[in-house]
N, C-alpha and C positions, 0 to 999 in steps of 0.2 A: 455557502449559498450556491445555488445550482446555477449553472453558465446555461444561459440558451440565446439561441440567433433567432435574433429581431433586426425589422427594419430599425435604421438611424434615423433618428428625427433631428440628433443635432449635425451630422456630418452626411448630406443627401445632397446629388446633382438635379438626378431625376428621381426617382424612386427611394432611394436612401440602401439597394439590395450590396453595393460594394462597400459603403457605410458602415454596413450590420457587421458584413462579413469580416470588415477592416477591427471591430469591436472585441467581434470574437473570436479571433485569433491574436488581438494585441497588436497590429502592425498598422501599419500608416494606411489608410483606404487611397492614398492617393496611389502606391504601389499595388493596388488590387485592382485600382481602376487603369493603370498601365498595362495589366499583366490583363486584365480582359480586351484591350484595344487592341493587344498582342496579338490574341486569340482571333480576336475578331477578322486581323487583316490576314492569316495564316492561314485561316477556316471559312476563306470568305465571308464572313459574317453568318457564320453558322451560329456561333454565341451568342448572337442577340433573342431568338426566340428562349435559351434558359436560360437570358435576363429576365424574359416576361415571364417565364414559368417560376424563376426564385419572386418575382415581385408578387405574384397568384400564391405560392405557397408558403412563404416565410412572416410570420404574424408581425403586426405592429407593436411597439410597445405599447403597455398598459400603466399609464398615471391614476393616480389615486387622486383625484381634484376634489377639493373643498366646493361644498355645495354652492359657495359664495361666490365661486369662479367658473361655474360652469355656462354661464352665459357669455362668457368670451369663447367658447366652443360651439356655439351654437345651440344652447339646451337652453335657453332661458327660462328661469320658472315664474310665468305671470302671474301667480297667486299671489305677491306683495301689493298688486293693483287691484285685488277683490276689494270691492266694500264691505269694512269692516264698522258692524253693527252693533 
């Protein structure tokens, strides 16, 4: 199976972009999110804007949801409420 970085939808503070990264390398995101506060106080917060450039270019994950559930994401399909003739 192919490994690719995605955001985390289960391990996210803000964005889920140290989450992803923590994923796919296999390591604690909490020590990814240290090693960027790191960065942050080092670089005066030079890192924060490629936090927002990984949140802009690294994809979300993609579920495969049951038609049945996709109204808990916001898709509802109102066609059960047609009248049916």
């Amino acid at each position: 199976m192919e490994k690719k970085l995605t955001l985390s939808k289960d391990d996210k503070m803000i964005a889920g972009v140290c989450g992803g990264i923590g994923e796919y390398f296999k390591i604690d995101p909490t020590i990814v999110r240290l090693f960027f506060i790191l960065l942050s106080f080092i670089f005066l917060g030079s890192p924060i804007p490629i936090y927002i450039i990984f949140w802009i270019i690294i994809p979300s994950k993609k579920f495969n949801t049951p038609p049945s559930q996709k109204h808990k994401e916001g898709f509802y399909d109102f066609s059960e409420f047609d009248d049916k003739k």
